[in-house]
Residue, then its C-alpha position, 0 to 999 in steps of 0.5 A: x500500500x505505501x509503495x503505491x500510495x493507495x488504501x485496500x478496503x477490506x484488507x481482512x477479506x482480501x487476505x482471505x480470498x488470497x488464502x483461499x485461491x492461493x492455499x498451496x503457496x507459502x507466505x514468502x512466495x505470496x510476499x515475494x509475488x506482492x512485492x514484485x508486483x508493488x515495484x512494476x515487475x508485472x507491468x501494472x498497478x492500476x488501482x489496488x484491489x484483491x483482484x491485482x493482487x491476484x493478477x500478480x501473484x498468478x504472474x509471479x506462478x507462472x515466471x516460476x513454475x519450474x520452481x518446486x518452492x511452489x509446490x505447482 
């Protein structure tokens, strides 16, 4: 949120969808996804919402499928 300087609304819901969708990967891939994606590695930040955040995590699963880290 600060590297964008935006606000997440209902950032408990957020997290759980996250975790929900995304059960299979640890907390540091999640954190790594989030980072990449706040600093432009996926090329977008539009607005910040549950929906980009899953938008980059799918890209950071997809630059490292060969990676048994992720489990995929």
């Amino acid at each position: 949120m600060q590297r964008l300087d935006m606000e997440i609304k209902n950032i408990d819901e957020t997290i759980e969808d996250i975790f929900t969708e995304f059960g299979y990967l640890n907390l540091s891939d999640i954190k790594k996804a989030l980072r990449n994606g706040s600093l432009g590695k996926y090329g977008r930040s539009y607005k910040l919402s549950t929906q980009e955040l899953c938008y980059w995590i799918r890209e950071f699963i997809k630059e490292n499928k060969s990676s048994r880290s992720l489990g995929i």
